[in-house]
C-alpha positions as CSV (number, residue, x, y, z in Angstrom):
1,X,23.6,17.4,-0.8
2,X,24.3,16.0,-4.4
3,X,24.1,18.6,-7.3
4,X,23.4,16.9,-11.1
5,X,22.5,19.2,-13.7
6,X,19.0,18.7,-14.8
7,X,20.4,18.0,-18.6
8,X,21.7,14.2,-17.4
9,X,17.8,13.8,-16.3
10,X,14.9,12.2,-18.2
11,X,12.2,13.9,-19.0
12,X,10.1,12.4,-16.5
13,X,12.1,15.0,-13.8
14,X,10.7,17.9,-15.6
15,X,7.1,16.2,-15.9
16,X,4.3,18.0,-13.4
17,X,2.1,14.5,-13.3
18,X,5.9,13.4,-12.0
19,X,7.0,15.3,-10.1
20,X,3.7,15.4,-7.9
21,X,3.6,11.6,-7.3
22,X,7.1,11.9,-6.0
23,X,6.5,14.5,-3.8
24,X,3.2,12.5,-2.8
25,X,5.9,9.7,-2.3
26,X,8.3,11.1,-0.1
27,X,5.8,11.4,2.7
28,X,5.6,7.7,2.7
29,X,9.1,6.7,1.5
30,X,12.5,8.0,0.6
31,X,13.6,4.2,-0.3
32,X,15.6,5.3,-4.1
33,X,15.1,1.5,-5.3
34,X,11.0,1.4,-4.3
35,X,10.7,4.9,-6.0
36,X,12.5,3.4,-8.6
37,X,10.7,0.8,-9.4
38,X,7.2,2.0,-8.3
39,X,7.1,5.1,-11.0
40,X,8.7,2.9,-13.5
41,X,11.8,5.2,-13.7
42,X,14.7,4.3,-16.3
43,X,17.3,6.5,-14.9
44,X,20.7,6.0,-12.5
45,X,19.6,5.7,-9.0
46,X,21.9,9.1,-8.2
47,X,19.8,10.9,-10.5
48,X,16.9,9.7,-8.4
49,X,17.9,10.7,-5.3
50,X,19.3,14.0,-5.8
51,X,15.2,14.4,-7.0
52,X,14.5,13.0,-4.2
53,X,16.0,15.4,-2.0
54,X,14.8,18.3,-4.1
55,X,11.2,17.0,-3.7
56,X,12.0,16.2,0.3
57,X,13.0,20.1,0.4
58,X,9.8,21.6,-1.3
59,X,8.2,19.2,1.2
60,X,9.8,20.2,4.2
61,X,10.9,17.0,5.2
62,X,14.0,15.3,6.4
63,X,15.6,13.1,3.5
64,X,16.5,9.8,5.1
65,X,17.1,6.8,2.7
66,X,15.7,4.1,4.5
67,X,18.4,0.8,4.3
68,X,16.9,-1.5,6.1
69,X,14.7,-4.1,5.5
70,X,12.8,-4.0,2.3
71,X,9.5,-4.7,1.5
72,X,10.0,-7.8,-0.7
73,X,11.5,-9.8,2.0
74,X,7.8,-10.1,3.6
75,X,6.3,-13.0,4.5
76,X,2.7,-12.5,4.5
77,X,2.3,-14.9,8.0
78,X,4.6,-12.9,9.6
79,X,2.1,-10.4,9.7
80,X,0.3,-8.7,12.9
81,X,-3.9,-9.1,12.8
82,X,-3.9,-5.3,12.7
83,X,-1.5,-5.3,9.4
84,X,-3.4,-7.9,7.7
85,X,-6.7,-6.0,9.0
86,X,-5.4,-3.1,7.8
87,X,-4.0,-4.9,4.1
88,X,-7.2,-6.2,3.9
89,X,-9.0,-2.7,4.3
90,X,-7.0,-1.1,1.8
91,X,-7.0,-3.1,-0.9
92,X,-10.7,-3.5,-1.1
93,X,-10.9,0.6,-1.1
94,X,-8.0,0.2,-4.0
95,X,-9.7,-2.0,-6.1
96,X,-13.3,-1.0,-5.2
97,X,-13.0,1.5,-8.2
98,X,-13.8,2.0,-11.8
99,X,-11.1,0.2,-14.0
100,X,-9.5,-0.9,-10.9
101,X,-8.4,-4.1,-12.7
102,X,-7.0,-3.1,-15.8
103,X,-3.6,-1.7,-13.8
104,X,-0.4,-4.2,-14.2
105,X,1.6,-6.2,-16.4
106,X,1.7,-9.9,-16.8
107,X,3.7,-9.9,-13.7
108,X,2.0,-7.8,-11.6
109,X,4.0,-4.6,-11.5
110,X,3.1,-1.2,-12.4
111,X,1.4,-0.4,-15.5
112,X,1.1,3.9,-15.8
113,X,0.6,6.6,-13.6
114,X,-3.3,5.7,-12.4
115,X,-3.1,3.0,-10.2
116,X,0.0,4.5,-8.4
117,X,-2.2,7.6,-7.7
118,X,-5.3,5.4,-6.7
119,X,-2.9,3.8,-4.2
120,X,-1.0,7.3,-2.8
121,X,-4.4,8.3,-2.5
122,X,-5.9,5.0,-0.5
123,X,-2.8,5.1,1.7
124,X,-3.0,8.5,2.5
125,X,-6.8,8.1,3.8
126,X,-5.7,4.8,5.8
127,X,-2.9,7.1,7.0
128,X,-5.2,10.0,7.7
129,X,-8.1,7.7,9.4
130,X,-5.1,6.4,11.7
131,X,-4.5,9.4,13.1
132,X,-0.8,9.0,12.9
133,X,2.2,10.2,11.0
134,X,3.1,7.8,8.0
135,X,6.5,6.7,10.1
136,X,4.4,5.4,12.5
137,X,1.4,3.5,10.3
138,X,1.0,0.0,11.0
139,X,1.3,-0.9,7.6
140,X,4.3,1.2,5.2
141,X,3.3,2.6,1.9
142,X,6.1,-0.1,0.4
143,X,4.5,-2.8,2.3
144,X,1.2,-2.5,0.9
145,X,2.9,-2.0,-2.3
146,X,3.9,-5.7,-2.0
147,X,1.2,-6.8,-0.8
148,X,-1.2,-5.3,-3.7
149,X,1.7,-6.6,-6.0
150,X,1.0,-10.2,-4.8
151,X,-2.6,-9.8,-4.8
152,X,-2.0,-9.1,-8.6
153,X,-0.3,-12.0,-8.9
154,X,-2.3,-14.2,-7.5
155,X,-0.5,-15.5,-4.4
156,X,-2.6,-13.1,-2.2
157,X,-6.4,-13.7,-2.3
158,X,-10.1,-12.6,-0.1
159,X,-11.2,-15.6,1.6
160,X,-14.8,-14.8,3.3
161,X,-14.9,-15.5,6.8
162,X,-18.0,-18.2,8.4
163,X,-18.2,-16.7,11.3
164,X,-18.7,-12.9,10.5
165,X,-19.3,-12.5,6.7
166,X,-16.3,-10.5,6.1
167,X,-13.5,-10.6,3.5
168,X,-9.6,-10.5,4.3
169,X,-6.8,-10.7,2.5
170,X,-4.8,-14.0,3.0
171,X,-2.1,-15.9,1.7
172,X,-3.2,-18.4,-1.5
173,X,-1.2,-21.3,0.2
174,X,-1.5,-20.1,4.0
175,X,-3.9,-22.2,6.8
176,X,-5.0,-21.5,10.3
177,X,-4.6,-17.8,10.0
178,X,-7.6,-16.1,11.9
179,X,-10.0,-13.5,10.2
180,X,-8.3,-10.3,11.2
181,X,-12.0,-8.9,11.8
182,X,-13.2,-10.9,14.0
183,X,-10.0,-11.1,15.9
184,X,-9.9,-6.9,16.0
185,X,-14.2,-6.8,16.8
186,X,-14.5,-9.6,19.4
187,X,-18.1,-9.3,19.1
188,X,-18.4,-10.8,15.4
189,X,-18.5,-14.2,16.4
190,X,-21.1,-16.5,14.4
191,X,-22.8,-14.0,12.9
192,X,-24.3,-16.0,10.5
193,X,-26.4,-17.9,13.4
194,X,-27.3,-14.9,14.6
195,X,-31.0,-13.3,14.1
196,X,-30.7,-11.1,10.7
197,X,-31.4,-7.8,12.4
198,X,-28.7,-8.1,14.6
199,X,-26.3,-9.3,12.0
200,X,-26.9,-6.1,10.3
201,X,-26.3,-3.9,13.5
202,X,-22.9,-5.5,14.4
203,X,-21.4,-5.4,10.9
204,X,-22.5,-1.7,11.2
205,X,-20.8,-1.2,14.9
206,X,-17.4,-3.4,13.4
């Protein structure tokens, strides 16, 4: 395991607010660029992974740097019903918020410590209302990074759906994808043809 003396760090690696989003972090992924990038971090990548495997030890995880494929090679369409159900979820509990929209730069990225703890936060309640371990989520923490990243930029928007009155996520310049709700609930089909009271008692059963 790499040893650098704490004076060649920033001061962010001595920070508490810091130093508990990375150790929030490392649950979801060990990925030195994404970690990077995500907190906005100025210094050499080798400083950033030997914190990394300080904050995988206080965790009591195994520190694995991913090196496969990266979240910003993502095509949206390429994505299963149950991701984009699942994207579509998350971001409206993200951005269902106080302030929620004053969070990013002019292109799109991380703007201060808030939104990436209103995220870590979101994702860990998807992750937790899975029932499954963050390895195996449907969706990856850098994933939805992306994908909220996009969102902020535009290229990702809600569409409302005819047929059962919910909004998903989609692509700005993508057709023919199928509401990931009604695909996932086979019984919201034409809700809005459908007598008001049992409108209301699907959307609460969905």
């Amino acid at each position: 395991m790499s040893r650098i003396s704490l004076k060649n760090m920033d001061d962010w690696i001595t920070d508490p607010f810091q130093l508990r989003r990375l150790d929030e972090l490392v649950v979801f992924t060990q990925r030195t660029s994404f970690i990077k990038s995500i907190m906005n971090l100025k210094s050499p990548e080798s400083v950033i992974s030997a914190a990394i495997e300080r904050s995988c030890e206080r965790r009591g995880l195994p520190c694995k740097f991913p090196r496969g494929r990266a979240a910003y090679t993502l095509n949206y369409r390429d994505l299963s019903i149950e991701q984009r159900y699942a994207c579509s979820v998350m971001l409206k509990a993200l951005y269902n918020t106080d302030d929620a929209g004053l969070d990013t730069g002019a292109d799109g990225t991380l703007v201060g410590g808030e939104l990436l703890d209103r995220m870590l936060f979101v994702y860990h309640r998807y992750v937790h209302q899975s029932k499954v371990s963050p390895g195996d989520a449907l969706l990856s923490f850098e994933y939805f990074a992306f994908l909220r990243q996009q969102y902020a930029l535009a290229e990702l928007e809600f569409v409302g759906c005819d047929d059962c009155g919910s909004e998903y996520i989609s692509g700005r310049h993508v057709q023919g994808l199928r509401c990931p709700i009604c695909a996932t609930h086979r019984h919201a089909i034409r809700l809005k043809n459908q007598d008001p009271l049992i409108q209301q008692n699907l959307r609460r059963s969905a």
